[in-house]
C-alpha positions as CSV (number, residue, x, y, z in Angstrom):
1,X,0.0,0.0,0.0
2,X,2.9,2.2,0.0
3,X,3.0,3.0,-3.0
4,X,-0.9,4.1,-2.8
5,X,0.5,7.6,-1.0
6,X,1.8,8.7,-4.3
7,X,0.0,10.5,-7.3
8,X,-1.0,8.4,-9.4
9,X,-0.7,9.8,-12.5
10,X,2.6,8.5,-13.5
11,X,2.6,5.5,-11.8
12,X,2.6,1.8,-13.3
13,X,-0.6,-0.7,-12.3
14,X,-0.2,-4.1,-11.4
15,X,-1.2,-6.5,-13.6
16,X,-4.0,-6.9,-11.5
17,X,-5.6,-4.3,-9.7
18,X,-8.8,-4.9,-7.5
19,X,-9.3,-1.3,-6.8
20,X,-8.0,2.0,-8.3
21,X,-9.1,5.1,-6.6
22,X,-8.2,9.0,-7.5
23,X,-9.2,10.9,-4.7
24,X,-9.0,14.5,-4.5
25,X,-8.8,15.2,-0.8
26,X,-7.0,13.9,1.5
27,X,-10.0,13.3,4.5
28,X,-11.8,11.1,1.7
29,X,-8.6,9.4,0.5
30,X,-7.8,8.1,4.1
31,X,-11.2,7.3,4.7
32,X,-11.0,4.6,1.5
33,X,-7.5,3.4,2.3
34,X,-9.2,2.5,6.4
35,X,-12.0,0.8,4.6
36,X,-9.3,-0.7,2.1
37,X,-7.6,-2.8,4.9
38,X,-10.7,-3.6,6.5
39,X,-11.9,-5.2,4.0
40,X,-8.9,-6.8,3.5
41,X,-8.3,-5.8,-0.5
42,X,-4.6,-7.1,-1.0
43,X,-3.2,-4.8,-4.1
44,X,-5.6,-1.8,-4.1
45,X,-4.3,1.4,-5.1
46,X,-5.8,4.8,-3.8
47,X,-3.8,7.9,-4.7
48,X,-4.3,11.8,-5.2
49,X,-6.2,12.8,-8.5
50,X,-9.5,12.5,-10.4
51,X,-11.3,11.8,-14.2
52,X,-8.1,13.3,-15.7
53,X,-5.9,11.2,-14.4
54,X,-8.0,7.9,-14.7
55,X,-8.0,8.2,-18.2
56,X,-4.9,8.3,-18.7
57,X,-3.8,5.6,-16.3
58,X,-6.3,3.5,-18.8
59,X,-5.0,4.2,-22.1
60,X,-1.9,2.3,-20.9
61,X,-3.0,-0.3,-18.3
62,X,-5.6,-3.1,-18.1
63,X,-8.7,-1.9,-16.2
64,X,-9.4,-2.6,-12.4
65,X,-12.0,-4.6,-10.9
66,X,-13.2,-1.2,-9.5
67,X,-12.3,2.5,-10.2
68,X,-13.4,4.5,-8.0
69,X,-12.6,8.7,-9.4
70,X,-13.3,11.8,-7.9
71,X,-15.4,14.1,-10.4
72,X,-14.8,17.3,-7.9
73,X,-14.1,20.2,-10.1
74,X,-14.9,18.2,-13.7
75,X,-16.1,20.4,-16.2
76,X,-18.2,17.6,-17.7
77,X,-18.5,15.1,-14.9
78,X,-21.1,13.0,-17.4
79,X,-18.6,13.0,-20.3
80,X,-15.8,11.9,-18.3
81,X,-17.5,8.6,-16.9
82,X,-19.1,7.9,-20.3
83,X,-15.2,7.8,-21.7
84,X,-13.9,5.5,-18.1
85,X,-16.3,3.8,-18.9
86,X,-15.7,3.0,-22.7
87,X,-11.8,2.7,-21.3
88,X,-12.9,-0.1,-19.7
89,X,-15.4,-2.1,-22.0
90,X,-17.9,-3.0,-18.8
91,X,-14.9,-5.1,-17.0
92,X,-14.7,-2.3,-14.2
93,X,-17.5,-1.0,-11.6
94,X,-17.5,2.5,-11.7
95,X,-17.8,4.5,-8.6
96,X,-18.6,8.6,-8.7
97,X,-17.2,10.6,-5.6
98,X,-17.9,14.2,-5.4
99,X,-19.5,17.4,-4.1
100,X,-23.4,18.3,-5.9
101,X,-25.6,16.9,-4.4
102,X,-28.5,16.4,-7.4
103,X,-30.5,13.9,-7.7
104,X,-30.5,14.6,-11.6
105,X,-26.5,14.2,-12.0
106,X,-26.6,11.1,-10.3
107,X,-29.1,9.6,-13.0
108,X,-26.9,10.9,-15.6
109,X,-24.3,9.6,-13.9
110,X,-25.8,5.9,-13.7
111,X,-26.5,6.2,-17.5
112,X,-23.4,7.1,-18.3
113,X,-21.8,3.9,-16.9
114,X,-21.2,4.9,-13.6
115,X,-23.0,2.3,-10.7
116,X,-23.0,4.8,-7.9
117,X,-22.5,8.1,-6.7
118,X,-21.4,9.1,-3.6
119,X,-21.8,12.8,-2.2
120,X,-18.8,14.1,-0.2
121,X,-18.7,14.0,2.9
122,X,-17.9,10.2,2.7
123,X,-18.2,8.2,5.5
124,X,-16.4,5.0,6.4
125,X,-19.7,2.8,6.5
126,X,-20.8,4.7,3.1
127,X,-17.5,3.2,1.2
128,X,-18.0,0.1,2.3
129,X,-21.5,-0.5,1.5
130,X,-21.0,1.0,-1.6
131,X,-17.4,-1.4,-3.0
132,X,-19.5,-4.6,-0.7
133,X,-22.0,-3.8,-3.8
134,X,-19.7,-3.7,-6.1
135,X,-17.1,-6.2,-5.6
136,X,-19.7,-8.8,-5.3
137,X,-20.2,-11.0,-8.1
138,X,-23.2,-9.9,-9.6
139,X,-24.3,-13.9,-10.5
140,X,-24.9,-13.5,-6.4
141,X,-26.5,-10.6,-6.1
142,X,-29.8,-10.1,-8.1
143,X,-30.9,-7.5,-6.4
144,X,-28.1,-4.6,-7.7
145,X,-28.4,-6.9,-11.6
146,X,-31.8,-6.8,-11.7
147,X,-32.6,-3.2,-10.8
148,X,-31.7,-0.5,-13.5
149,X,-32.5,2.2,-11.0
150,X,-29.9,1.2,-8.4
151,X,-31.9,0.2,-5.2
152,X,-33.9,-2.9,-5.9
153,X,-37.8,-1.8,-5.4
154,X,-39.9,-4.3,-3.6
155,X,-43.3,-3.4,-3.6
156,X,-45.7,-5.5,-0.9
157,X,-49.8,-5.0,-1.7
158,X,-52.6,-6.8,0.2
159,X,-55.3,-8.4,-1.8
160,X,-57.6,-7.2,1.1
161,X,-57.5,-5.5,4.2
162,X,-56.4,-7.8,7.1
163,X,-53.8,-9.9,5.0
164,X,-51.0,-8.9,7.0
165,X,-49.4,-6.8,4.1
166,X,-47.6,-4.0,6.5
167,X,-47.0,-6.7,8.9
168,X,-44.8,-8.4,6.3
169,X,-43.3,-5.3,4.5
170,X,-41.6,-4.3,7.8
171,X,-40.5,-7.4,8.6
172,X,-38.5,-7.9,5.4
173,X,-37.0,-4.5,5.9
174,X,-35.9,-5.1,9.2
175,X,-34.7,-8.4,8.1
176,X,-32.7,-6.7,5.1
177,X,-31.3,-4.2,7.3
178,X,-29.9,-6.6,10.0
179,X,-27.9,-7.8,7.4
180,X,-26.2,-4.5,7.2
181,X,-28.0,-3.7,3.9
182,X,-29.0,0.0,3.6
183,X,-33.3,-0.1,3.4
184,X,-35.8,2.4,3.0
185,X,-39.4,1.7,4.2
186,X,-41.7,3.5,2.3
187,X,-45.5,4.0,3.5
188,X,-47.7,5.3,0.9
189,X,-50.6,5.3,2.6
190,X,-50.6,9.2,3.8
191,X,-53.5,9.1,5.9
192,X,-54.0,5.2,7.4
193,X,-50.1,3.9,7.2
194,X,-49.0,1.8,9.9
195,X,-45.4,1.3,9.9
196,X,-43.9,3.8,11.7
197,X,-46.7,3.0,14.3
198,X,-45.5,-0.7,14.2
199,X,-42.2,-0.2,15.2
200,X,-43.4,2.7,17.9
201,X,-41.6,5.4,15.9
202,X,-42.9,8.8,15.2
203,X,-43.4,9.6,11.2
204,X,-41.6,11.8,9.7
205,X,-42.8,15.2,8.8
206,X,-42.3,16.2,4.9
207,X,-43.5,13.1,2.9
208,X,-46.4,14.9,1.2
209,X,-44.3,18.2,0.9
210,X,-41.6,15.7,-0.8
211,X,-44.3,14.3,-3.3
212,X,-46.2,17.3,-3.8
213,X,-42.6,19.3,-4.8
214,X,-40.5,17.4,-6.6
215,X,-38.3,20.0,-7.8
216,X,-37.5,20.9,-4.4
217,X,-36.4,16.9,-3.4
218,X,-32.4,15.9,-2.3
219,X,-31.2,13.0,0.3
220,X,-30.8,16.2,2.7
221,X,-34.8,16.8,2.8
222,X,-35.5,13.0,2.3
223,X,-33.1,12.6,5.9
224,X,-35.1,15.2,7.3
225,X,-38.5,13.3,6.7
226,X,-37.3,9.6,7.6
227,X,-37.9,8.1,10.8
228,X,-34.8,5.6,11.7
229,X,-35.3,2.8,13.1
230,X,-31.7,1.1,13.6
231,X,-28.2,2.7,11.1
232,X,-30.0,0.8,8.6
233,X,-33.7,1.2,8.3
234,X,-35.7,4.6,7.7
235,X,-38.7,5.4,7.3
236,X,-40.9,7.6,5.0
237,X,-44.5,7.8,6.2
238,X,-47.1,10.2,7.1
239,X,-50.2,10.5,9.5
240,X,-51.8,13.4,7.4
241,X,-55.1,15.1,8.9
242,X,-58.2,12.9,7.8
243,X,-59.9,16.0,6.4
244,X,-56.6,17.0,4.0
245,X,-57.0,15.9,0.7
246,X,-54.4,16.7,-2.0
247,X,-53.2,15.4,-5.3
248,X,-50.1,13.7,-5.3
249,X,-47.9,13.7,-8.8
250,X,-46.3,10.4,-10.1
251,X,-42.8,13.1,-11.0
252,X,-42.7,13.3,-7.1
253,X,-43.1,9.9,-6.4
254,X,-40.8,8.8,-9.1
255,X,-37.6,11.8,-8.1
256,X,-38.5,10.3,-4.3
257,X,-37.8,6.6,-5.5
258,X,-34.7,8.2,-7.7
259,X,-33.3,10.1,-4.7
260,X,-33.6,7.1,-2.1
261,X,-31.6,5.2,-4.8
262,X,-28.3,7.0,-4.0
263,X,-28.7,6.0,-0.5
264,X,-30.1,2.7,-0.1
265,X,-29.9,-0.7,-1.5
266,X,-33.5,-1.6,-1.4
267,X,-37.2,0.4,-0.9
268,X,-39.4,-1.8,0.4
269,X,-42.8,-0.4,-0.4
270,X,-46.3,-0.7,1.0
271,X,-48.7,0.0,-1.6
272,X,-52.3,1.0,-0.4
273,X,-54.6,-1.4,-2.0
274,X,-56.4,1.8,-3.0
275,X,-55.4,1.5,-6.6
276,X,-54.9,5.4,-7.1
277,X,-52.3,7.0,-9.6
278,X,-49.4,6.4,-6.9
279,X,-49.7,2.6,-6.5
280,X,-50.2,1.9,-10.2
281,X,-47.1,3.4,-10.8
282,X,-45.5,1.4,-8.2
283,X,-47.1,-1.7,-9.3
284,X,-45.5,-0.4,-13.0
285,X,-42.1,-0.3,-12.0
286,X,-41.4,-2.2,-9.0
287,X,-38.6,-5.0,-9.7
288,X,-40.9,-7.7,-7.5
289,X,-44.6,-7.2,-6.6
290,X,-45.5,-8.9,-3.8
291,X,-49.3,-10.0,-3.7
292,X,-50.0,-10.4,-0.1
293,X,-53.6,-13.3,0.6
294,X,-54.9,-14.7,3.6
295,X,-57.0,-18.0,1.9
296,X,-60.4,-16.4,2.3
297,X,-63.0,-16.5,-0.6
298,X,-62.8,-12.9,-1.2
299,X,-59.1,-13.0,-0.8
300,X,-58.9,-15.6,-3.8
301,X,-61.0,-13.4,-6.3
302,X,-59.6,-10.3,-5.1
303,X,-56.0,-11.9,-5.3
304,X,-57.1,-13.2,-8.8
305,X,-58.1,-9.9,-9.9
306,X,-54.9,-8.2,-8.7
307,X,-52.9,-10.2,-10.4
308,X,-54.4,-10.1,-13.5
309,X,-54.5,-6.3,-13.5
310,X,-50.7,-6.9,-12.8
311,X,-50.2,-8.8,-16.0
312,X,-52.4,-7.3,-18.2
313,X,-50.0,-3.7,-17.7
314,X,-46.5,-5.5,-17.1
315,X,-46.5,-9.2,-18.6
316,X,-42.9,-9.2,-17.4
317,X,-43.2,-8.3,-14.0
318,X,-42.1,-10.4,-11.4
319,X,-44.6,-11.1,-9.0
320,X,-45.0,-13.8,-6.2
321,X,-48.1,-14.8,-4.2
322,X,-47.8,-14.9,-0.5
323,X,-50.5,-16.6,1.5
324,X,-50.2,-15.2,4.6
325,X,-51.7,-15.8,8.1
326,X,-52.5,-19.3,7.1
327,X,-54.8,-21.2,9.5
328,X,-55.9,-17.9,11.4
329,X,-58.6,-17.1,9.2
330,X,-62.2,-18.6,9.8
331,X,-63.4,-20.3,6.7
332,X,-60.3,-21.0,4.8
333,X,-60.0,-22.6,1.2
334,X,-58.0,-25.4,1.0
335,X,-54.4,-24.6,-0.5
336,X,-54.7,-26.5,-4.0
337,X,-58.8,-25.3,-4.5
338,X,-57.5,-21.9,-4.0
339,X,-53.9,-21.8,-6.6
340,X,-56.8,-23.7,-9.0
341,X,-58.7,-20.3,-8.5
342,X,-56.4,-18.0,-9.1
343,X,-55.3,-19.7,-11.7
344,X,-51.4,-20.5,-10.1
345,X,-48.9,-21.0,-7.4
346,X,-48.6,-19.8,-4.1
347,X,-45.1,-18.9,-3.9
348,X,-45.0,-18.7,-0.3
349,X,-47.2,-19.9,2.6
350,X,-46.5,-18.0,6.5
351,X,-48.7,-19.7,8.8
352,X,-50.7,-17.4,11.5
353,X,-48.4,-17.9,14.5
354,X,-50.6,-16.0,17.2
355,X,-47.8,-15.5,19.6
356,X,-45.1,-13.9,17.3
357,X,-48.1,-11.6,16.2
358,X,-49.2,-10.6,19.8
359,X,-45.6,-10.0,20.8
360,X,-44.8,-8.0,17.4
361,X,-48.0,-5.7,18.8
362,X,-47.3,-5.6,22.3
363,X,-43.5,-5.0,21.8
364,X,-43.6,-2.8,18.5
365,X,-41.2,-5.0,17.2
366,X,-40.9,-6.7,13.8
367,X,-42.5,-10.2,13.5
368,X,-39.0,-11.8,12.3
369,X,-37.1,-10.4,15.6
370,X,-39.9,-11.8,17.5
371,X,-40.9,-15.1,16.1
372,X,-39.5,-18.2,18.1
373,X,-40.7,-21.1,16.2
374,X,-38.8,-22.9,13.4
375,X,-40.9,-22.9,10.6
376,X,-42.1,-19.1,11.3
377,X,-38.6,-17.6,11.4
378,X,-37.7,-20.5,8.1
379,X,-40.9,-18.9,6.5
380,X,-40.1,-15.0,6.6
381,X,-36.4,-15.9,5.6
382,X,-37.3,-17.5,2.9
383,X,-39.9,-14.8,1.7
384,X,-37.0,-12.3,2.4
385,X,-34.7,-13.9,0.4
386,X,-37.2,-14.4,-2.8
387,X,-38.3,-10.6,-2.8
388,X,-34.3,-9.3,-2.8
389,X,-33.3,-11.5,-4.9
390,X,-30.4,-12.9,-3.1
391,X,-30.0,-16.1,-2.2
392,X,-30.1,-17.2,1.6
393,X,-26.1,-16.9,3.3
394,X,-25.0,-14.0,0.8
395,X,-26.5,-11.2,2.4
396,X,-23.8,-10.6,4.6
397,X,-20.4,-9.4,3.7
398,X,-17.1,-9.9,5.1
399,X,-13.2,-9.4,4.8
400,X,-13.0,-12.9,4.0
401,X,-15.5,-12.6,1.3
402,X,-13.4,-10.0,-0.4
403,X,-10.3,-12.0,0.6
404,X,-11.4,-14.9,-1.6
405,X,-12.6,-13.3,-4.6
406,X,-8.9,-11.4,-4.6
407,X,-6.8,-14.6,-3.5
408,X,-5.5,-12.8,-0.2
């Protein structure tokens, strides 16, 4: 690493290289050389410079894993990770640093080649969520490959009122964010929303004025109206007055969903089974749609219904059917009569465990930290798991992860 002090512009690459970084400042550059040795990335080179300097470290060497370049002070920021990232024919995970803070350049930026952005001042825990995401295999990690607008978008929607669905939604955040992932938890439901009540956390002021005013929307003003719950998991919801009404634009929703992106690696959603403008979009460009059914008659034809609405406007979405609450409801279908209705597969069954659900309420806990049984905790794994799209045991990161995919 000594040689990671110097500038890098006339120095020669290893054959090699895991991770080239031209930092501008010094603060940031010693922030990424700490994270460097804790995650244990043998032959990583951080050294003083920026876009400039990249390219022409690239014209003359074979591409790193991971380039991470400081775009402080570029004239064209957009223009000089398009060419980095023609330099390196899509073997190399580009990461952004710099100082704007705008929504609208970091879009650029992603179309330009770039898979993140980070806004200065970076932290330790920032850099190392951002190269975990990175320097993963992406075979192993659906949920970055899948989503072309950076955080993977899960969207959770009840086929009827009672089915559990915010129940569910903020007990795969939770479970996401144990695993050190960075998770929003979006409520849509303005007036009736329940999560932040489920987890005994006060909502956040600002969600409407954040939908209603999109133009006025960075991660500064999202912070502001997030509750936390844990360094992981925040929360956008609302407990607007009953008698407010108000129109709410798809442009706010969608710069809200674009501005989470640079800070989080999934938004888990709960969509009001109210179908209005807001949760067709979601339904429209979620990467999974969860269909949340108890196995009621009315849950079968309104599950039915929902799902055929779902195909009829995306034939490619992915969507999976979660029975939940099974053997709590009075008059339940038997499982096979009701995929026969509906016409396929229940993708996952989560039986009603009446003591996890009264301990969730009484403690304002999720149900996955407070279920004690087997199959109850094996159940919401497994539903976690399906709706990121990684696959049970990768979720968590380590040096010796990193270690093995560089042979230190």
């Amino acid at each position: 690493m000594a040689a990671a002090k110097n500038k890098m512009s006339g120095a020669i690459m290893p054959l090699e290289t895991p991770l080239l970084a031209l930092i501008a400042d010094d603060t940031t550059r010693e922030t990424l050389r700490g994270v460097v040795r804790q995650l244990g990335l043998n032959g990583a080179l951080v050294g003083e410079g920026g876009a400039a300097a990249a390219r022409t470290l690239l014209t003359t060497t074979k591409p790193p894993g991971l380039l991470i370049v400081d775009i402080t002070g570029s004239e064209d920021p957009v223009q000089d990770i398009e060419g980095l990232a023609a330099l390196c024919q899509n073997a190399t995970a580009i990461i952004a640093v710099g100082l704007l803070n705008d929504v609208r350049l970091y879009r650029r930026l992603r179309e330009a080649g770039a898979e993140d952005y980070l806004v200065k001042p970076v932290t330790g825990e920032m850099l190392t969520a951002a190269l975990t995401s990175a320097l993963t295999p992406k075979a192993s990690v659906a949920a970055t490959q899948a989503s072309p607008h950076g955080a993977r978008r899960i969207a959770l929607i009840g086929s009827r009122g009672g089915t559990g669905t915010t129940t569910l939604a903020v007990s795969v955040a939770w479970d996401l964010a144990k695993s050190r992932r960075k998770v929003i938890l979006l409520d849509l439901d303005l007036h009736f929303g329940s999560t932040a009540l489920s987890l005994d956390i006060e909502p956040g002021r600002g969600l409407r004025d954040l939908l209603t005013h999109p133009d006025r929307i960075d991660t500064l003003l999202i912070d502001a109206a997030s509750g936390r719950a844990g360094d992981h998991l925040r929360i956008l919801s609302a407990e607007e007055p009953l008698e407010d009404s108000f129109e709410l634009s798809r442009e706010g929703l969608m710069t809200v969903l674009d501005t989470v992106s640079t800070s989080s690696e999934f938004v888990v959603i709960d969509v009001p089974r109210v179908l209005g403008p807001l949760s067709r979009q979601i339904l429209a460009t979620a990467d999974v749609i969860g269909v949340v059914t108890d196995l009621s008659l009315p849950a079968m034809r309104d599950t039915q219904r929902l799902v055929s609405l779902i195909k009829n406007e995306r034939g490619d979405a992915e969507t999976l059917i979660i029975a939940n609450r099974v053997g709590g409801v009075a008059g339940e279908i038997g499982l096979a009569d009701f995929e026969r209705a509906i016409g396929g597969k229940v993708d996952h069954s989560i039986r009603f465990d009446k003591v996890a659900a009264v301990a969730a309420a009484e403690s304002a806990k999720p149900l996955a930290e407070v279920a004690k049984t087997p199959q109850t905790q094996k159940s919401l794994r497994e539903l976690t798991d399906a709706l990121s799209g990684v696959a049970s045991g990768e979720k968590t990161k380590s040096a010796s992860l990193f270690k093995g995919l560089f042979g230190g």
